[in-house]
C-alpha positions in Angstrom: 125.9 62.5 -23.2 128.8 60.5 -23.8 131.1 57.9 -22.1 133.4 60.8 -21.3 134.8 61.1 -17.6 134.1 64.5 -15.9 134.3 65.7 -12.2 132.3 68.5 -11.1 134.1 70.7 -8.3 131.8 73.5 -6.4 134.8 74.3 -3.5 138.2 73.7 -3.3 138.5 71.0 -6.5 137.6 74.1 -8.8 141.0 76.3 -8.4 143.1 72.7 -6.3 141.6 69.7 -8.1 144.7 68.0 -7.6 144.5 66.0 -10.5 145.5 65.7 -14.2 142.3 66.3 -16.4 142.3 67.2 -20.5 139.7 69.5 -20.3 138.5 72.1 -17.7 135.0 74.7 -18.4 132.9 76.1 -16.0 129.6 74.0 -15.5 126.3 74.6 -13.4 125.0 71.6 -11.5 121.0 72.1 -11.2 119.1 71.1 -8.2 121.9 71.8 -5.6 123.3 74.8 -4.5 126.5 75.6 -2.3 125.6 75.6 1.3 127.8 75.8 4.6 125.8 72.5 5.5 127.9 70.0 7.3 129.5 70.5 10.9 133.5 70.4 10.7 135.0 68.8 13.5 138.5 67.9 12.5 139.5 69.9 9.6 137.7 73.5 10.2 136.4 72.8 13.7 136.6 70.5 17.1 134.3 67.6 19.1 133.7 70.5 21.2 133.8 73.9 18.7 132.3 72.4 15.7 132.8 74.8 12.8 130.9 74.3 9.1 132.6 73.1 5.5 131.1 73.2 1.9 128.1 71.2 0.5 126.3 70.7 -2.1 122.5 70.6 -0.4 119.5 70.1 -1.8 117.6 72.9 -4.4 118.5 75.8 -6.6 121.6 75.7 -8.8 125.5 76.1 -8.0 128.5 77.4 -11.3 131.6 75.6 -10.4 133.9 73.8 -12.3 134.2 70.3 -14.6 136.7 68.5 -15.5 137.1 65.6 -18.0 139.8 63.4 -17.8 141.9 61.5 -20.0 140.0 57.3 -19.7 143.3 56.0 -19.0 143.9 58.0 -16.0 140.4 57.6 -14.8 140.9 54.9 -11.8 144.1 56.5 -10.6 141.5 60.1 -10.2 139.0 58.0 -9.2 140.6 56.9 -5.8 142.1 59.9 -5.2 138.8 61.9 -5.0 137.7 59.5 -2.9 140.4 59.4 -0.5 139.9 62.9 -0.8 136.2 63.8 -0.2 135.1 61.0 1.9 137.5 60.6 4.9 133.9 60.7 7.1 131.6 59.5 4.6 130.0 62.9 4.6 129.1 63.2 1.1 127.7 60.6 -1.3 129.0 60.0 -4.7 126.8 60.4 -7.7 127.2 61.0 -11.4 124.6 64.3 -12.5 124.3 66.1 -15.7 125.9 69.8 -15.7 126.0 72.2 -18.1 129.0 73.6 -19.3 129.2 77.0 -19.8 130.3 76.2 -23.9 126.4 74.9 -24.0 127.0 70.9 -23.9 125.7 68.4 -21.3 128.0 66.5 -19.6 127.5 63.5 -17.0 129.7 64.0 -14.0 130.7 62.6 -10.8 130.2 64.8 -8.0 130.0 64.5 -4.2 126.4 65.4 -2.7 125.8 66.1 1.2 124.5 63.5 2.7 121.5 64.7 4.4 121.5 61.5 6.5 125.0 61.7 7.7 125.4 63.0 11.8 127.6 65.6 10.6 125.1 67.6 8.2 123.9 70.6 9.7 121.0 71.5 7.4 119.7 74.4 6.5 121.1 77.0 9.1 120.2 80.8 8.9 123.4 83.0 7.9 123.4 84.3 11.6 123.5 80.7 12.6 126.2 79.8 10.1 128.5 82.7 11.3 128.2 82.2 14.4 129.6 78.7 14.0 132.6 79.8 11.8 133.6 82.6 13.8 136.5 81.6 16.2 136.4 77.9 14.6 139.3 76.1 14.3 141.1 72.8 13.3 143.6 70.5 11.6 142.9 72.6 8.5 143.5 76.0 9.9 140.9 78.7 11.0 137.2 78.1 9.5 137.0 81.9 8.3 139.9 81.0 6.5 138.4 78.5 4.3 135.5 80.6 3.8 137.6 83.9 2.7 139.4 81.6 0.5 136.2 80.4 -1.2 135.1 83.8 -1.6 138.5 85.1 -3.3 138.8 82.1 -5.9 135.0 82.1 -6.7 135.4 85.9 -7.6 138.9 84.8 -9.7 136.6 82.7 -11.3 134.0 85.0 -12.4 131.6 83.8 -9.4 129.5 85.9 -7.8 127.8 84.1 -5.0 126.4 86.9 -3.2 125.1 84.2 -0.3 128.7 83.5 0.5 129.4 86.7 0.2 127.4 88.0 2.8 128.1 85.1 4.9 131.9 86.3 5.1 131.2 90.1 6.2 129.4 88.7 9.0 131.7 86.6 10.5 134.5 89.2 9.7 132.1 91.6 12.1 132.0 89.1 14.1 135.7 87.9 14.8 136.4 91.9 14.8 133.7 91.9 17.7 135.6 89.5 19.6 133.2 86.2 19.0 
């Protein structure tokens, strides 16, 4: 691996990465998947109606999206995906190898879930997780929002994740069942 500078996005930073970058490939991160893991209570949720945002928890493997960028613009990216991702410190920074879908290695920074943190909700059952998005609500907009829109841009991108998938037909039952 080289002394190249590459972010690897999972949610939102793959299709909004709101950054410039020189290079863009789909990449796989190994030994974290996508997960609905940490409790929302400003953007996607309340104090007192928590909803759920993206993770990257521990195990299996998640395909999202790297980005290098240009050396010279590296501390002005930098701050802003910090600003970005950390407002409540729920996710710690770390640099991890990915593989992009072109067959290199590349070291990138991404943001894990920190498993510590009050706000991570663990490994909840889909019923669980539904349950919790359904009727959710926040500064963001509604929490089935942000999952529907995960769903449409990973199929845009060629990602299937079935998991998520799944997840959105049952919180679309529920919010049609009234809860």
């Amino acid at each position: 691996m080289s002394d190249e500078r590459w972010v690897f996005g999972y949610g939102s930073l793959m299709w909004r990465p709101g950054f410039d970058f020189v290079e863009r490939k789909p990449a796989t991160l190994h030994g974290r998947k996508r997960a609905f893991c940490i409790y929302s209570v400003h953007h996607r949720g309340t104090y007192e109606r928590p909803g759920l945002v993206l993770g990257l928890a521990p195990g299996g493997a998640t395909r999202g999206m790297a980005y290098r960028v240009d050396e010279a613009a590296w501390p002005e990216v930098y701050a802003y995906l910090v600003e970005r991702e950390q407002p409540t410190e729920t996710y710690m920074e770390a640099r991890r190898a990915v593989r992009l879908a072109d067959g290199r290695r590349a070291e990138a920074l991404v943001f894990l879930s920190d498993v510590r943190h009050p706000q991570w909700a663990g490994a909840l059952g889909l019923e669980r997780q539904a349950e919790l998005i359904a009727g959710a609500s926040g500064l963001s907009g509604r929490n089935v929002d942000y999952l529907r829109d995960l769903v449409d841009h990973l199929r845009e991108e060629g990602v299937r994740d079935l998991g998520m998938e799944t997840l959105l037909g049952l919180v679309e039952q529920r919010e049609l069942a009234g809860g």
